[in-house]
C-alpha positions as CSV (number, residue, x, y, z in Angstrom):
1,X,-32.7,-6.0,-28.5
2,X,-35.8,-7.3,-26.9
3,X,-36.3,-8.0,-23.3
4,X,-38.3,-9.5,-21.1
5,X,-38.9,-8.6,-17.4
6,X,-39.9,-10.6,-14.5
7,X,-40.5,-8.5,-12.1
8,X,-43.7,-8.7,-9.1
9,X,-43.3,-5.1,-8.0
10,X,-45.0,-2.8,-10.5
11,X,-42.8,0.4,-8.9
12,X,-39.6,-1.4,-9.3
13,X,-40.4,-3.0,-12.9
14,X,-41.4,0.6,-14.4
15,X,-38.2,2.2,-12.6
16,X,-36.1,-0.4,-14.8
17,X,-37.9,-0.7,-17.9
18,X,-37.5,3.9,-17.6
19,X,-33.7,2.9,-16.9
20,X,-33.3,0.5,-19.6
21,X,-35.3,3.1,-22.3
22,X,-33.0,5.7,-21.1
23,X,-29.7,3.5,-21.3
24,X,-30.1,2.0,-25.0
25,X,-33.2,3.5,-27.1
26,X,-32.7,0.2,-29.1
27,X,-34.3,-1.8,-26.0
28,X,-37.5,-3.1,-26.7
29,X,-39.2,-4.2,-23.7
30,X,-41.5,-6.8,-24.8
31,X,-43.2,-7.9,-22.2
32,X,-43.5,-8.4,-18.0
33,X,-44.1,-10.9,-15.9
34,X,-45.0,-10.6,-12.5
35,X,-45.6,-14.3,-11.8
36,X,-43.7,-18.0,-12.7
37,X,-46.8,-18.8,-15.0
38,X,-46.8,-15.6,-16.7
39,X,-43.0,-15.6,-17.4
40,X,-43.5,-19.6,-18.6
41,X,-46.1,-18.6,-20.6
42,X,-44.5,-15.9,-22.4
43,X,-41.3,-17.7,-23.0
44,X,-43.1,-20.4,-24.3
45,X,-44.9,-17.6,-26.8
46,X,-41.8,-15.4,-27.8
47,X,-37.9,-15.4,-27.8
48,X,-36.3,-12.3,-26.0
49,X,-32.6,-11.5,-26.3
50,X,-32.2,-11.0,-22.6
51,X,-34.6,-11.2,-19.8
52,X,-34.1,-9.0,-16.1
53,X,-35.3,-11.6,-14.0
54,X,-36.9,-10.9,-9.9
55,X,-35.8,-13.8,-8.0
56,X,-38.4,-13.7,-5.3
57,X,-42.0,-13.6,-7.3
58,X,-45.7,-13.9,-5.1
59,X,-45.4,-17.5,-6.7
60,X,-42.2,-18.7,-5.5
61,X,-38.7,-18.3,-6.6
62,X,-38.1,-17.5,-10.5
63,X,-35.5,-20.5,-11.1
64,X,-38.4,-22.7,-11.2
65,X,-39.2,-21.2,-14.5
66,X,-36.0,-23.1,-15.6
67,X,-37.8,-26.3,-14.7
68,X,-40.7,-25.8,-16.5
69,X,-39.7,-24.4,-20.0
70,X,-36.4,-24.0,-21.5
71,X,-34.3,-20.4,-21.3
72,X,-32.5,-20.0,-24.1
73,X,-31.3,-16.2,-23.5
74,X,-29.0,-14.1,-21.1
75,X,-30.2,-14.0,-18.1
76,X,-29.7,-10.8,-15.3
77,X,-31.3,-11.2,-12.4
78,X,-31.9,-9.0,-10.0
79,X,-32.8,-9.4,-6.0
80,X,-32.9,-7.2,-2.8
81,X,-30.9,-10.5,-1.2
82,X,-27.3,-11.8,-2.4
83,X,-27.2,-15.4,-1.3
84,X,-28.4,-16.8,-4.5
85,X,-25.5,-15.7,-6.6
86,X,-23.9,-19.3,-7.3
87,X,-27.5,-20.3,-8.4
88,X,-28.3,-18.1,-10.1
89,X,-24.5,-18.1,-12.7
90,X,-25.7,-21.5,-13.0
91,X,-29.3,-20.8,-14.1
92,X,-28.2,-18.8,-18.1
93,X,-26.9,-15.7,-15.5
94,X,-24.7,-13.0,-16.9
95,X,-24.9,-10.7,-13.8
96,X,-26.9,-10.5,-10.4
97,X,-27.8,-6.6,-9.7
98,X,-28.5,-6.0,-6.1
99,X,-31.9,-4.4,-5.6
100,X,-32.9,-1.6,-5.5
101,X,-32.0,-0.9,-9.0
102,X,-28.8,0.7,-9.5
103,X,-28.5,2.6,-12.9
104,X,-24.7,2.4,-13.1
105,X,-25.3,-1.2,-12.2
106,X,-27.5,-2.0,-15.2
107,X,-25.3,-0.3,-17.5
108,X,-22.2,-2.4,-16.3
109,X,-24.7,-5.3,-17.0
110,X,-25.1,-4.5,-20.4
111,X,-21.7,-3.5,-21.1
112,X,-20.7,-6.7,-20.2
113,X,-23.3,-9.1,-22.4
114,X,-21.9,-6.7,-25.2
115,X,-18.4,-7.6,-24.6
116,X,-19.6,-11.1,-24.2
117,X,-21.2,-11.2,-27.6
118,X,-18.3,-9.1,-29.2
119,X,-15.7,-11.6,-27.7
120,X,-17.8,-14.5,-29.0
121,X,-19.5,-13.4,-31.9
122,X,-20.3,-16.8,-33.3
123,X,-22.9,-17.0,-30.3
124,X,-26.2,-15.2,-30.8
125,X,-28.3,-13.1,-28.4
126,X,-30.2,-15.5,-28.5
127,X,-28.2,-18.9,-27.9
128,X,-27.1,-19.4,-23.9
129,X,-23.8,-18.2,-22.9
130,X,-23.2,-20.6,-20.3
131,X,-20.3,-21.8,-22.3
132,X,-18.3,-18.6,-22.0
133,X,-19.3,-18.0,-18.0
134,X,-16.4,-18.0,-15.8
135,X,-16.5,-21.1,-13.8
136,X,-17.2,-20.3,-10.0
137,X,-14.5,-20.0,-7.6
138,X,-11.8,-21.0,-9.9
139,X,-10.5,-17.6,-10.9
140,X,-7.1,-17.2,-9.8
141,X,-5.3,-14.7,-11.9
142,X,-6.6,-10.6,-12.6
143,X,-5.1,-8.8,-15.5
144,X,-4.7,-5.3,-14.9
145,X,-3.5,-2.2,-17.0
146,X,-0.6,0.2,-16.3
147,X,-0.8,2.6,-18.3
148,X,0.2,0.9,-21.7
149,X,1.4,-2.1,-20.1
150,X,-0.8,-4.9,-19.0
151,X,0.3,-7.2,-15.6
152,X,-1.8,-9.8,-13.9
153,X,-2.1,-10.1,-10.3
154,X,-2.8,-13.4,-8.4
155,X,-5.6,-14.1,-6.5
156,X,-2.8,-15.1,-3.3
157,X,-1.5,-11.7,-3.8
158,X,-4.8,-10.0,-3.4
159,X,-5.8,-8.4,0.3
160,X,-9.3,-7.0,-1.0
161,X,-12.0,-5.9,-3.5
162,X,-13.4,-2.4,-2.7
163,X,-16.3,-0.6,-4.9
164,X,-16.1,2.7,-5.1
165,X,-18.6,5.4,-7.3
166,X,-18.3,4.0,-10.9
167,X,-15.4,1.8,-10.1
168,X,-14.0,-1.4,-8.5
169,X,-10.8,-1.6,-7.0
170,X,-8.1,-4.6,-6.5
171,X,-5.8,-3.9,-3.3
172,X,-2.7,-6.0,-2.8
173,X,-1.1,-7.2,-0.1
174,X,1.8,-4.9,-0.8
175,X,-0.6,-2.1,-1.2
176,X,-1.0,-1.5,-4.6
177,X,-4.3,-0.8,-6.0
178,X,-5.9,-1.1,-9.6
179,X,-9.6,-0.5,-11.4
180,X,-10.9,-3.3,-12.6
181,X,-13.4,-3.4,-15.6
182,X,-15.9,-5.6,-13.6
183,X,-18.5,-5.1,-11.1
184,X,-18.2,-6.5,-7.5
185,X,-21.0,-8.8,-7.7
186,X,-20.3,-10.2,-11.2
187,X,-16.9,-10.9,-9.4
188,X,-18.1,-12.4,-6.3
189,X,-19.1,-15.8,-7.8
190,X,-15.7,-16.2,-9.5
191,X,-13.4,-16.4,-6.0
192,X,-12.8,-18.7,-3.6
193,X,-15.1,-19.3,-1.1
194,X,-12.5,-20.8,1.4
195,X,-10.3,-18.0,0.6
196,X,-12.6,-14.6,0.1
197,X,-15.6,-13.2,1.7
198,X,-18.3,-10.6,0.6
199,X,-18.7,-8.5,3.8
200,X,-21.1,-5.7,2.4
201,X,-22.3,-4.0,-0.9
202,X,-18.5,-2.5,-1.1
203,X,-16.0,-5.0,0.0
204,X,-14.7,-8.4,-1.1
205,X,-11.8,-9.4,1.6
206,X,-9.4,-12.1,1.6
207,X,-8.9,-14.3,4.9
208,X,-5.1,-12.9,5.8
209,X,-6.3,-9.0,5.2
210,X,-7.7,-9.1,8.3
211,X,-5.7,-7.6,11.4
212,X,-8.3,-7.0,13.9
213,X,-11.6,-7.5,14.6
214,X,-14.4,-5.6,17.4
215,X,-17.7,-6.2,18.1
216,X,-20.2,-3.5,17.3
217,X,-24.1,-3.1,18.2
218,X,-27.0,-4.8,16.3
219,X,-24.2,-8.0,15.3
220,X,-21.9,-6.2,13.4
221,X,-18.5,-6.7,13.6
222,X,-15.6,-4.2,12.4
223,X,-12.6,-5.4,10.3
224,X,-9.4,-3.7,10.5
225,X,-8.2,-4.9,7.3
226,X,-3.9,-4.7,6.4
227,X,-3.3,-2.5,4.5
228,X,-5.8,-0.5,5.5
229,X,-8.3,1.0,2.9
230,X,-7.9,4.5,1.2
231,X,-9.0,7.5,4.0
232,X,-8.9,5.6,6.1
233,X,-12.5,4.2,5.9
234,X,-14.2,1.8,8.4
235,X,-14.9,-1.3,7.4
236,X,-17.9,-2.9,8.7
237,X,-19.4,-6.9,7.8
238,X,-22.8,-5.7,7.2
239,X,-26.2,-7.3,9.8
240,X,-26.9,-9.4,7.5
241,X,-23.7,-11.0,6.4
242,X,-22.5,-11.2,9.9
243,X,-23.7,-14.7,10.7
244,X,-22.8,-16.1,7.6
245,X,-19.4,-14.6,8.5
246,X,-18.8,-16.1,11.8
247,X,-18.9,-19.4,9.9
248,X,-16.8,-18.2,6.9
249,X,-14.3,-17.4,9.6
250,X,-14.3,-20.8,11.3
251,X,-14.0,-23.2,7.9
């Protein structure tokens, strides 16, 4: 598989093309780009089977790239900043890896534009897979296994997302709690905006979770969520999602 990366910090783009040599010897990276006109140009030059794309580049923001030539591969992009996530599912995206790189992150993303080829295998590396993209903020059912049986779980029935190591977990209302085979920002586009908020790097929580909630230093706010999280742990809406969640809060 060839790739292409478009990446403005040479630290950060040799730390992933070691991680993506490391991960899958059959990676070839091809190429990177640490501007919009180099990234044009070399799309316009060569076809890669995936690109890991920089949001913010010392030209301006890569999805004007998608305005100036035509994408025609998977897309992961990768940012120190999580507001673009809608944009950037809409814009040939796969996955949206929070900076700074995350091995266990970019294996998750490859793992899942395998699965995504092996589900659809009458679409090419090399075709978009817009077409098999979950469709923002529409999901409403999660299947989950049990042992050898399978359930699903409805989105009203959730109380909150929680990652944890390797692993993502789905906490109902009722208290149960499963591992789901996704990653929680691959998930975050997919719920309801009205209905779920992205807090920090860890938790995803639904609007009736919440029990109580205190004012801490530097704008933070802590969320005593029901039922309350394993051990425990204190959940906190991150400084820079706290403004953002002020106005979730009063939709």
């Amino acid at each position: 598989m060839t790739v292409l990366i478009v990446e403005d910090e040479e630290l950060a783009a040799s730390e992933l093309r070691t991680i993506l040599s490391e991960t899958d010897t059959s990676i070839e990276v091809i190429a990177v780009a640490g501007t919009i006109e180099a990234a044009v140009k070399i799309l316009k030059e060569s076809a890669p089977d995936l690109i890991f794309m920089d949001i913010h580049l010392g030209d301006g923001d890569s999805f004007e790239i998608f305005q100036r030539t035509e994408v025609k591969c998977p897309v992961i992009f990768t940012t120190a900043y999580d507001q673009y996530t809608l944009k950037a599912f809409k814009n040939q995206g796969i996955d949206y890896i929070l900076k700074p790189y995350d091995r266990e992150d970019i294996e998750q993303a490859l793992k899942k534009l395998k699965g995504l080829q092996e589900q659809y295998p009458g679409v090419e590396a090399k075709a978009p897979l817009k077409a098999v993209q979950p469709l923002t903020g529409t999901r409403n059912r999660f299947m989950v296994n049990l042992g050898s049986r399978i359930k699903t779980v409805s989105a009203n029935d959730i109380a909150y997302f929680m990652a944890e190591d390797k692993y993502l977990y789905l906490f109902t209302k009722e208290g149960e709690s499963y591992i789901l085979d996704e990653t929680i920002t691959s998930l975050e586009p997919q719920l309801s905006t009205q209905e779920f908020f992205r807090i920090s790097r860890k938790f995803i929580i639904h609007i009736s979770s919440i029990r109580e909630m205190f004012k801490l230093s530097r704008n933070r706010i802590k969320v005593v969520l029901d039922p309350p999280p394993p051990a425990n742990l204190t959940v906190v809406v991150s400084e820079d999602r706290a403004s953002q969640f002020r106005s979730w809060l009063n939709m």
